[in-house]
N, C-alpha and C positions, 0 to 999 in steps of 0.2 A: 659921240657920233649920234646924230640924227635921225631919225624915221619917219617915213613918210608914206602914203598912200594916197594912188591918184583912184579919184573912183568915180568921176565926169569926164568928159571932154565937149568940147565945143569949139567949133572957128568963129572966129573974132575979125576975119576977111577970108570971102570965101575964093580970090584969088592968090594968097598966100598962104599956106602951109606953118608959116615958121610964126604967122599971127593967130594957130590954134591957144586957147585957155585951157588951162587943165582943173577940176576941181580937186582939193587937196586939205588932208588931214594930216594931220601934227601925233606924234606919240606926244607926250606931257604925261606931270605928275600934277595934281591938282589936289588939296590935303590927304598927301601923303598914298593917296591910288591912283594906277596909271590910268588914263583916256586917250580917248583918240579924240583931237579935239578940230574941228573944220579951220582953215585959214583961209578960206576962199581961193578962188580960178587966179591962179599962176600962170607964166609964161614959160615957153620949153627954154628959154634964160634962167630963170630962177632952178629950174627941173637942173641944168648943166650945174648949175655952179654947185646946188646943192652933192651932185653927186662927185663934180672935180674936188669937193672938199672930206668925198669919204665916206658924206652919209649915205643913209638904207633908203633907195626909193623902191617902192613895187604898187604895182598893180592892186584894188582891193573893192570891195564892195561893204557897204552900210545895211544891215539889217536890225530895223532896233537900236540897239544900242551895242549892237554886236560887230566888228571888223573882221571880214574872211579877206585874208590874206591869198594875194595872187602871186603874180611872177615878177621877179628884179625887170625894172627898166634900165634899161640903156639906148646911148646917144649912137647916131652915126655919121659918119663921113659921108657925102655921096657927092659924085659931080650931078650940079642942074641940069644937064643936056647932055644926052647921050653917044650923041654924034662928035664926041669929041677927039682931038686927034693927040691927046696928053692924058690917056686912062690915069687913074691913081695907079691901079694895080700895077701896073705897067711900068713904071719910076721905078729908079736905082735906089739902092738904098742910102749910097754914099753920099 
């Protein structure tokens, strides 16, 4: 399983939402000690799949060469428009 920390964020269209970049660090072993190692601005695409597959993403900040570790991310469901007359919440289960 994987580990991850997002510890930038930036939009990439400032009328989409789902075209935010995330910056983002890698747990790795590199001879033989762990790092945190940068992979550059991700898309909340990469963020999903990573975490549909299991791995650890969270929240984190860079000081030095130090990683402070923040809070699990997770994805959402929402409807785009409010005014809608088919809430999720609302649906049957069946």
């Amino acid at each position: 399983m994987g580990k991850y920390r997002i510890v930038g964020a930036r939009p990439k269209d400032a009328s989409k939402d789902l075209n935010a970049q995330f910056k983002v660090y890698e747990h790795q072993i590199r001879d033989g000690k762990p790092v945190w190692a940068p992979i550059g601005w991700k898309t909340i695409y990469d963020i999903s799949a990573w975490l549909a597959a299991g791995n650890q993403v969270h929240t984190g900040k860079v000081e030095g060469t130090t990683m402070h570790h923040g809070d699990a991310v997770e994805l959402e469901l929402r409807i785009a428009h409010n005014g809608t007359n088919y809430k999720l919440g609302d649906m049957p289960a069946a």
